[in-house]
GUPAKE-44971 format. One line per field, with one value per residue: x, y, z of N, C-alpha, C in turn. Coordinates in nm, 3 decimals, padded with zeros to 5 digits. Example, Ala and Ser with C-alpha at 12.3 -4.5 7.8 and 13.67 -1.06 7.14 Angstrom:
! GUPAKE-44971
n_u <- c(01.319|01.285)
n_v <- c(-00.569|-00.225)
n_w <- c(00.780|00.708)
ca_u <- c(01.230|01.367)
ca_v <- c(-00.450|-00.106)
ca_w <- c(00.780|00.714)
c_u <- c(01.320|01.290)
c_v <- c(-00.330|00.003)
c_w <- c(00.780|00.787)
This chain:
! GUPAKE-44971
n_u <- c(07.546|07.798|08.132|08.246|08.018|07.790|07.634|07.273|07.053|06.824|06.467|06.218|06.076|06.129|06.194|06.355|06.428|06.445|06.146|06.150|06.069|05.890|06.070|06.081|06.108|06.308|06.272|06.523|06.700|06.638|06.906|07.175|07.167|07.419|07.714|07.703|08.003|08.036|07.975|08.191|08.440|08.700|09.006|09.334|09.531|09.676|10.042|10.273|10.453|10.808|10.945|10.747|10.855|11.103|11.077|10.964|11.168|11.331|11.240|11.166|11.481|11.541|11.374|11.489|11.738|11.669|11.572|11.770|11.958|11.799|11.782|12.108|12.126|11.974|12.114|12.389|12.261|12.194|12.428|12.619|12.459|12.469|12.776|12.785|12.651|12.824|13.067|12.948|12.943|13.189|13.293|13.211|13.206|13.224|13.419|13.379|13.148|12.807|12.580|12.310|12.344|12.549|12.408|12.191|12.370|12.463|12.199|12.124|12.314|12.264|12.036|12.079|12.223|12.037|11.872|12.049|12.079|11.791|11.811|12.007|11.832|11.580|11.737|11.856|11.608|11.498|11.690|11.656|11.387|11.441|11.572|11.411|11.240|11.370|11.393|11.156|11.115|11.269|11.186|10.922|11.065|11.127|10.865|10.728|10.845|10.838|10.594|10.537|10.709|10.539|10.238|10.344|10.369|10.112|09.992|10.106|10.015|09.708|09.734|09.801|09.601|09.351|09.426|09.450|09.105|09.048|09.135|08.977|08.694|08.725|08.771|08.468|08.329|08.419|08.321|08.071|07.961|08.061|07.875|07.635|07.656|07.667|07.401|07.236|07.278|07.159)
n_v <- c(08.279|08.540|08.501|08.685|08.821|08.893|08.661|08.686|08.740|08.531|08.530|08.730|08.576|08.333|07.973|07.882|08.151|08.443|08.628|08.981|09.242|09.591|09.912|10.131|10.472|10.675|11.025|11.264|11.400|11.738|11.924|12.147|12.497|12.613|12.860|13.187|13.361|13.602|13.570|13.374|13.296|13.514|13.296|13.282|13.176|12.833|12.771|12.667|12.355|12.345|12.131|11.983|12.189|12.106|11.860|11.872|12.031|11.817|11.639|11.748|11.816|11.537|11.485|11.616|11.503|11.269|11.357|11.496|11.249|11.107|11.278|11.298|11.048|10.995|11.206|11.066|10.842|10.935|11.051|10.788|10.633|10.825|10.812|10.583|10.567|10.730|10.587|10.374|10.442|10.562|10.293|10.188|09.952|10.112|10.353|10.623|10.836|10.919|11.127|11.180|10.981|11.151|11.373|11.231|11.205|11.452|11.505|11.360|11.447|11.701|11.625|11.497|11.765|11.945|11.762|11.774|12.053|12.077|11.945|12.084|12.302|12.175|12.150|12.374|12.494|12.348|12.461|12.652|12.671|12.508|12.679|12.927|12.769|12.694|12.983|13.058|12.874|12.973|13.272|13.142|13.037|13.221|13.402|13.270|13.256|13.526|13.550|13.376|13.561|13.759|13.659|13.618|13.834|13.961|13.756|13.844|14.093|14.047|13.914|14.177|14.325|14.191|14.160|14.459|14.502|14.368|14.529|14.759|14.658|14.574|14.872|14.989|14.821|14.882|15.162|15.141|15.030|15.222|15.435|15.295|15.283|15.599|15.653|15.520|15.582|15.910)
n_w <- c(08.568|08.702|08.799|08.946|09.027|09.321|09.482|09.443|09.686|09.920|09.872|10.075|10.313|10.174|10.251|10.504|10.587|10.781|10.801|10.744|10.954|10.852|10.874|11.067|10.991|11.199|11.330|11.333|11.574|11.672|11.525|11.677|11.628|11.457|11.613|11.510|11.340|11.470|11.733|11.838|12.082|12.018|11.939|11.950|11.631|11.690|11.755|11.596|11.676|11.804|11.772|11.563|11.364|11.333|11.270|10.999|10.894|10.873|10.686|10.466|10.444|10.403|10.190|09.964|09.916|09.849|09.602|09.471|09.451|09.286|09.029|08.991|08.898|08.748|08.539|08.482|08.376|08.131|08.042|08.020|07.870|07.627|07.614|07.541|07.279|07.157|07.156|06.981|06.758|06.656|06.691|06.522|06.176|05.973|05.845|05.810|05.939|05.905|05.807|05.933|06.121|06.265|06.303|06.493|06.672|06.815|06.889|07.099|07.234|07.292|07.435|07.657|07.778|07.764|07.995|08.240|08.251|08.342|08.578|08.724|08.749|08.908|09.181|09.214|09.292|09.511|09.667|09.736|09.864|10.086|10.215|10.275|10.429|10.659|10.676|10.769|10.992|11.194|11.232|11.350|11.585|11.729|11.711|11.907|12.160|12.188|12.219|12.450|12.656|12.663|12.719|13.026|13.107|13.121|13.275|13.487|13.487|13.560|13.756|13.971|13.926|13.996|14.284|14.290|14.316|14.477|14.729|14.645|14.646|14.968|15.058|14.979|15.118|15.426|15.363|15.312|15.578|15.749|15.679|15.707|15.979|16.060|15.928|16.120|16.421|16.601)
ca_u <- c(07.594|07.941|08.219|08.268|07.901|07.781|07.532|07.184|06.990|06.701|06.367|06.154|05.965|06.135|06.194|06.512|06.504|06.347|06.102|06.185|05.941|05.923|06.138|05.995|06.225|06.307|06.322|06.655|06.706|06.707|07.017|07.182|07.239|07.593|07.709|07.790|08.137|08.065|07.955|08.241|08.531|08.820|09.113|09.468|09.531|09.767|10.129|10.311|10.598|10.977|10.967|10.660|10.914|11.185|11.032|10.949|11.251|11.386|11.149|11.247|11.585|11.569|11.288|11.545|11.845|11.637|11.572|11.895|11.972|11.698|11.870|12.210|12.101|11.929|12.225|12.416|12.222|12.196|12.568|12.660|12.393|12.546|12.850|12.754|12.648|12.939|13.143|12.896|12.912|13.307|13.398|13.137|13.264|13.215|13.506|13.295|13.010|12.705|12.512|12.194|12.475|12.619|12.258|12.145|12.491|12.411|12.059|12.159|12.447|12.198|11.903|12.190|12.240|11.911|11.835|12.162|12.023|11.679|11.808|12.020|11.730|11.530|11.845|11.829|11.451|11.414|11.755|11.556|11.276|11.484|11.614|11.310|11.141|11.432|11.375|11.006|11.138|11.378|11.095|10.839|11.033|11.119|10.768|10.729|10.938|10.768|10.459|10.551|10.711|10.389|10.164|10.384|10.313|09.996|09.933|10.129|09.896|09.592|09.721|09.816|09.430|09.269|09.492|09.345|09.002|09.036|09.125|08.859|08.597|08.731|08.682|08.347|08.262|08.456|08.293|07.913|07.953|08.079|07.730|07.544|07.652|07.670|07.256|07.158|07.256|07.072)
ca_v <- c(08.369|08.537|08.407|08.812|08.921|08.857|08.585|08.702|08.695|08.440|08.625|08.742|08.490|08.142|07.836|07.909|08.271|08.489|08.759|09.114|09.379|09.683|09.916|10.281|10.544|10.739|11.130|11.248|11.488|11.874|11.953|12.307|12.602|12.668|13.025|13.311|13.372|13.710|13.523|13.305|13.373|13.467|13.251|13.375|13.023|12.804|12.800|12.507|12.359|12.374|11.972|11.979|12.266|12.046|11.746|11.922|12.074|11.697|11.595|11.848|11.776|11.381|11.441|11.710|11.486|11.201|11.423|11.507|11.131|11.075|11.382|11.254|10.900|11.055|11.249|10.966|10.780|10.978|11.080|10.694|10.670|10.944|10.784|10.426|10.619|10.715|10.445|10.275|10.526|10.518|10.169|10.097|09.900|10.230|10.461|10.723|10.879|10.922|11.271|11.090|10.934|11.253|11.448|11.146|11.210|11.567|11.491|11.292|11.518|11.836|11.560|11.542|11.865|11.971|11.756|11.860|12.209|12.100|11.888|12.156|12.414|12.174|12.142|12.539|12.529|12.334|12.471|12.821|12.629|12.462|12.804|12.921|12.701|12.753|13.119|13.033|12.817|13.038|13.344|13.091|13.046|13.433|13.464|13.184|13.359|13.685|13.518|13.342|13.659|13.890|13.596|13.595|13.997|13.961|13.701|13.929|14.229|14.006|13.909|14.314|14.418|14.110|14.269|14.591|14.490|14.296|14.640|14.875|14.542|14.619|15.004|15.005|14.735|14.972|15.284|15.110|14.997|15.345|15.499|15.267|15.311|15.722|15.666|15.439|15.692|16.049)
ca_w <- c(08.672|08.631|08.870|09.009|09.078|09.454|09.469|09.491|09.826|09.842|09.866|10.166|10.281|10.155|10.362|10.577|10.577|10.830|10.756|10.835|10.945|10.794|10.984|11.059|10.999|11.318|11.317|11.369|11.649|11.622|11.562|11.738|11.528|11.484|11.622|11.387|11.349|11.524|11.848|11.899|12.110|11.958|11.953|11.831|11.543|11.751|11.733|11.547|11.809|11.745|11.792|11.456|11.262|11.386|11.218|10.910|10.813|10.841|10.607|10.338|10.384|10.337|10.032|09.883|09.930|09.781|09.483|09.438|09.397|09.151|08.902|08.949|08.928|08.576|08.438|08.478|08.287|07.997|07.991|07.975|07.723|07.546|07.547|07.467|07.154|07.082|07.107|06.854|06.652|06.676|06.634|06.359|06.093|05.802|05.953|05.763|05.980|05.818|05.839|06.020|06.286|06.294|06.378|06.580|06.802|06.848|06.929|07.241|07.354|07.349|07.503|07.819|07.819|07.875|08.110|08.350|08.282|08.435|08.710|08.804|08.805|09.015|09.294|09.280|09.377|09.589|09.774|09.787|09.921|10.198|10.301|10.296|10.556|10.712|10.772|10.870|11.112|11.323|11.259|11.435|11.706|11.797|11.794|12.026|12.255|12.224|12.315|12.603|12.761|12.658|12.854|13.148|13.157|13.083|13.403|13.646|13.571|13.597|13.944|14.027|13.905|14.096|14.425|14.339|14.294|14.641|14.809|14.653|14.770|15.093|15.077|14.963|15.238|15.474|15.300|15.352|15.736|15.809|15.614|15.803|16.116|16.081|15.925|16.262|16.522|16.563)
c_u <- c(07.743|08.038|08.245|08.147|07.907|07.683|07.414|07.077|06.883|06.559|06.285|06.043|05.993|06.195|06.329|06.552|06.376|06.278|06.165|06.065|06.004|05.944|06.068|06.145|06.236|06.280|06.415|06.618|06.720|06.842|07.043|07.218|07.400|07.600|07.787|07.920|08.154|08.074|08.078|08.393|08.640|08.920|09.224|09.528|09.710|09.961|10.199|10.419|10.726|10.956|10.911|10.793|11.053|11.189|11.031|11.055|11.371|11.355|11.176|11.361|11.603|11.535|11.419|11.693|11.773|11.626|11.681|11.947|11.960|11.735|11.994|12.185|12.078|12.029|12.295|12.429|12.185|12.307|12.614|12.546|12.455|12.674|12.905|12.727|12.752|13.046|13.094|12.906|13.077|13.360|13.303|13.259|13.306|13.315|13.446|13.192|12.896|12.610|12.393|12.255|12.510|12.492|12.187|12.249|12.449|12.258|12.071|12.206|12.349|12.089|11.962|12.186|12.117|11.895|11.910|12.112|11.918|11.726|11.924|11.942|11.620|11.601|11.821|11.672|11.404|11.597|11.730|11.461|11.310|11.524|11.488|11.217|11.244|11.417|11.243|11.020|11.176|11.304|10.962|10.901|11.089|11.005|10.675|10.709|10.875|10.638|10.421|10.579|10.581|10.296|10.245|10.318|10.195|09.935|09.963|10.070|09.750|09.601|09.721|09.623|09.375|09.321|09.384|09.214|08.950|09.019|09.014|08.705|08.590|08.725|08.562|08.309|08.273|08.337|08.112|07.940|07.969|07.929|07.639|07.537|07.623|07.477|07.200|07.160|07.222|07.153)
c_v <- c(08.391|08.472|08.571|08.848|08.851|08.762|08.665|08.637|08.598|08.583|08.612|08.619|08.332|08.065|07.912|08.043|08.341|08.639|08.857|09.198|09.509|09.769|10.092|10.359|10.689|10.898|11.184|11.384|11.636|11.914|12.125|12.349|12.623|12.834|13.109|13.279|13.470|13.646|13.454|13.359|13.374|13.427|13.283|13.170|12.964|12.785|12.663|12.499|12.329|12.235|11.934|12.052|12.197|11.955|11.760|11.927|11.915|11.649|11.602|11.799|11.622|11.378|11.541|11.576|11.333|11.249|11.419|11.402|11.087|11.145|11.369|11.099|10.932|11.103|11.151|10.891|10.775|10.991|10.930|10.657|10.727|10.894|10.651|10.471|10.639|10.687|10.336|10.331|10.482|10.426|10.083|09.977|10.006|10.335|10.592|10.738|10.950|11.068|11.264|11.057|11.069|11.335|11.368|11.173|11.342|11.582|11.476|11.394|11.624|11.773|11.563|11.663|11.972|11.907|11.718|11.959|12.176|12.042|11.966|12.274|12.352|12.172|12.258|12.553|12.480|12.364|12.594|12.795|12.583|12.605|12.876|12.896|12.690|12.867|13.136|12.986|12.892|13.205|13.273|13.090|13.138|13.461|13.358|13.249|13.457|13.625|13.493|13.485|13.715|13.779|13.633|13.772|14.012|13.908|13.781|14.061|14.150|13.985|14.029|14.348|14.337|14.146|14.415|14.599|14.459|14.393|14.701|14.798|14.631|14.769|15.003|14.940|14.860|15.105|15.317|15.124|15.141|15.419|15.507|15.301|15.476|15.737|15.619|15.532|15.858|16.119)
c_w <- c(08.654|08.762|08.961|09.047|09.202|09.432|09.520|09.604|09.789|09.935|10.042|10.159|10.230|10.252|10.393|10.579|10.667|10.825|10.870|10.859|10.922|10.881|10.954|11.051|11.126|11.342|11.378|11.485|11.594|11.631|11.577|11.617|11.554|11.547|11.537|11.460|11.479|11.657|11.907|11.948|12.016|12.007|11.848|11.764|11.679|11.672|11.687|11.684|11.742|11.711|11.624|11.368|11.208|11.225|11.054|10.819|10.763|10.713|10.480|10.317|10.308|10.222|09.935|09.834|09.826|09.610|09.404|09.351|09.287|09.032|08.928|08.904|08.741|08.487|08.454|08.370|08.190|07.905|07.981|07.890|07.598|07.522|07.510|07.289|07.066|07.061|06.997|06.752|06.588|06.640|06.559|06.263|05.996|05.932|05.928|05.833|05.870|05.856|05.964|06.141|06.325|06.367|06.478|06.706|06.865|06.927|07.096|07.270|07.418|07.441|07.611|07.841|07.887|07.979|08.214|08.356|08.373|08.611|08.789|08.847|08.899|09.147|09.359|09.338|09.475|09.673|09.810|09.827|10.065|10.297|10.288|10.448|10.651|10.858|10.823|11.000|11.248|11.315|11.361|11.557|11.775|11.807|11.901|12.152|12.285|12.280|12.422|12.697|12.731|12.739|12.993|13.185|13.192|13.260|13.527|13.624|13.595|13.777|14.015|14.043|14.016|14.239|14.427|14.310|14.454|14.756|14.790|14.705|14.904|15.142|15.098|15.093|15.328|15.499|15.409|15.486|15.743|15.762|15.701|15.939|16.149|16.043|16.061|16.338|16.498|16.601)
């Protein structure tokens, strides 16, 4: 037996183990039909909150600012690389550089140089990404704003209509009784 498998159970039926009965399998309930799309009301998708956009744009900034870190932290550590190189190169013993040293030095300098070029093209992307979510941000909450006032409008003509629903009620009532009373007498 290996030292990782599980130990195998002991069998139905031996001393110290108690039988099971065989277990029926239940039938599961009907479950409801879902409703078409067409059927269901529509809802306008909810609105993120300033507090969430808030949160967000934090988020970005710390991971950006961490980034940042991580590609200076990198050039850094190429450019003293780069010029650990060539100080060895430098205070060799052979005052003569060697063609190989010489293409090996070059190698490095352009291997830095690219990657300053990249880690300043990721800085630029993700600082067009920050402005960006940014201008999502301060577009979300103008239409915030617009929303809230268009509800508030919205509730004070529901209360105007439900007023004038209340009156023409009271016509018609009005309207009837007068009917009736002019049908009763001859």
């Amino acid at each position: 037996m290996e030292s990782g498998s599980p130990p195998n159970p002991p069998p139905t039926g031996a001393p110290g183990t108690p039988e099971k009965p065989p277990t029926a399998r239940k039938p599961s309930a009907a479950q409801p039909e879902p409703t078409p799309p067409t059927l269901r009301a529509a809802q306008p998708p909810p609105q993120p909150r300033i507090e969430d956009l808030d949160a967000r744009v934090t988020n970005v900034d710390r991971n950006l600012r961490i980034r940042i870190d991580a590609v200076l932290a990198a050039t850094m550590f190429s450019l003293l690389a780069a010029i650990a190189a060539i100080v060895l190169v430098v205070s060799a013993d052979d005052d003569n550089a060697t063609t190989d040293q010489v293409r090996a030095l070059r190698n490095d300098i352009e291997g830095v140089g690219q990657t300053a070029a990249a880690a300043q093209r990721d800085v630029n992307s993700i600082s067009s990404r920050l402005d960006e979510v940014e201008g999502n941000v301060s577009t979300l909450s103008g239409t915030q704003t617009t929303n809230e006032d268009e509800l508030s409008d919205i509730q004070a003509d529901l209360k105007h209509v439900g007023k004038r629903i209340a009156n023409l009620k009271a016509a018609v009532a009005r309207e009837s009784a007068a009917n009736q009373k002019s049908a009763g007498s001859p």
